[in-house]
Each structure stands twice: as structure tokens, then as C-alpha cells.
C-alpha positions as CSV (number, residue, x, y, z in Angstrom):
1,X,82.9,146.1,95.1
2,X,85.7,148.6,94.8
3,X,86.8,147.9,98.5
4,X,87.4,144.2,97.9
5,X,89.5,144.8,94.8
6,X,91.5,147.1,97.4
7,X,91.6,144.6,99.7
8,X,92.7,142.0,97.3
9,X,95.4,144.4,96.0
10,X,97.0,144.9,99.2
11,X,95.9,141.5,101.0
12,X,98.6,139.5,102.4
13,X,99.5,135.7,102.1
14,X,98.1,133.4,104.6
15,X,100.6,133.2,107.4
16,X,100.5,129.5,107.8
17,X,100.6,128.4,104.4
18,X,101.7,131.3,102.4
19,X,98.4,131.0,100.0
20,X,96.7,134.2,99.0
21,X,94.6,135.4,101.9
22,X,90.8,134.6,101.2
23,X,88.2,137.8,102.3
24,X,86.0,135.5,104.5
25,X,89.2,134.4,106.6
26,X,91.7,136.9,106.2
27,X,94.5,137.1,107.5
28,X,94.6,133.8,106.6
29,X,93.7,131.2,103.3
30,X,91.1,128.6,105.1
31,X,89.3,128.1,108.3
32,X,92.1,125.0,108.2
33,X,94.8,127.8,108.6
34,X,93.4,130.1,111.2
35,X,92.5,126.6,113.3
36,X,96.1,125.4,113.2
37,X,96.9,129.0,114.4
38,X,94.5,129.1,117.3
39,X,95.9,126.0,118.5
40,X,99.5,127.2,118.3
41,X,98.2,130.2,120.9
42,X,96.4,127.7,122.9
43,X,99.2,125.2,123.0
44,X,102.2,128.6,123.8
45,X,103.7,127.7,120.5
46,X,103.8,131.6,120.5
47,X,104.3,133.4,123.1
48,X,104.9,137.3,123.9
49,X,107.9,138.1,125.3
50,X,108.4,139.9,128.7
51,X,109.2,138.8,132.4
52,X,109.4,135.2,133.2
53,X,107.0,134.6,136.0
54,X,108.3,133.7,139.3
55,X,107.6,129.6,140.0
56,X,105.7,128.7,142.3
57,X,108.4,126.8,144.3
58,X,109.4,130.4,144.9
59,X,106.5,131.6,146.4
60,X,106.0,128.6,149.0
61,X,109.7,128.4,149.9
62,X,110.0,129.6,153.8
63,X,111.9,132.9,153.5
64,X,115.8,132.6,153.9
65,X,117.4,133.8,157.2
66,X,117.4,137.8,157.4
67,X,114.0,138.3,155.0
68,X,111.1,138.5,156.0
């Protein structure tokens, strides 16, 4: 019981919605929320940064004169 009053002391808003969090879903308010979040992942709404991947173009294209 003490724990969850912890956790309800420190819990964040939902990051969709801005709601308080709820303890079955946190981080977020709803199963609605954390559903619309999945789907921005699956859809690369968000993406981590790094390298941009060469195309594939790049790969099949005969080599230029002088490479190999």
C-alpha cells in the first residue's frame, strides 16, 4: 500500500494525453493511450536517430569506373 502512494507521488502524466498516469498502465492514462503510442512506433512516427541506411538503389547500382 505504501509503494503505490509512492508511485502515485512521483507518477508522471500520461504522455499522450497529459492525464495522471493510472498504475495498471503506467506510463500512460488508458489502454486508449499506450494503443495510440504503439501504433506511432509501428507506423515510424518516432524514430531513433542515427545513420540513414544506404537505399537499396545503392546496393544494386553496377559499381562506377575504378571501384570495385
Amino acid at each position: 500500500m505504501q509503494r503505490e502512494k509512492d508511485d502515485m507521488r512521483t507518477a508522471r502524466p500520461c504522455p499522450i494525453c497529459g492525464k495522471p498516469a493510472s498504475f495498471a498502465e503506467r506510463p500512460f492514462c488508458s489502454r486508449h493511450c499506450a494503443e495510440i503510442d504503439l501504433h506511432r512506433w509501428l507506423s515510424d512516427a518516432y524514430r531513433v536517430p542515427g545513420e540513414v541506411a544506404p537505399s537499396d538503389e545503392a546496393e544494386s547500382a553496377p559499381p562506377k569506373p575504378g571501384q570495385k
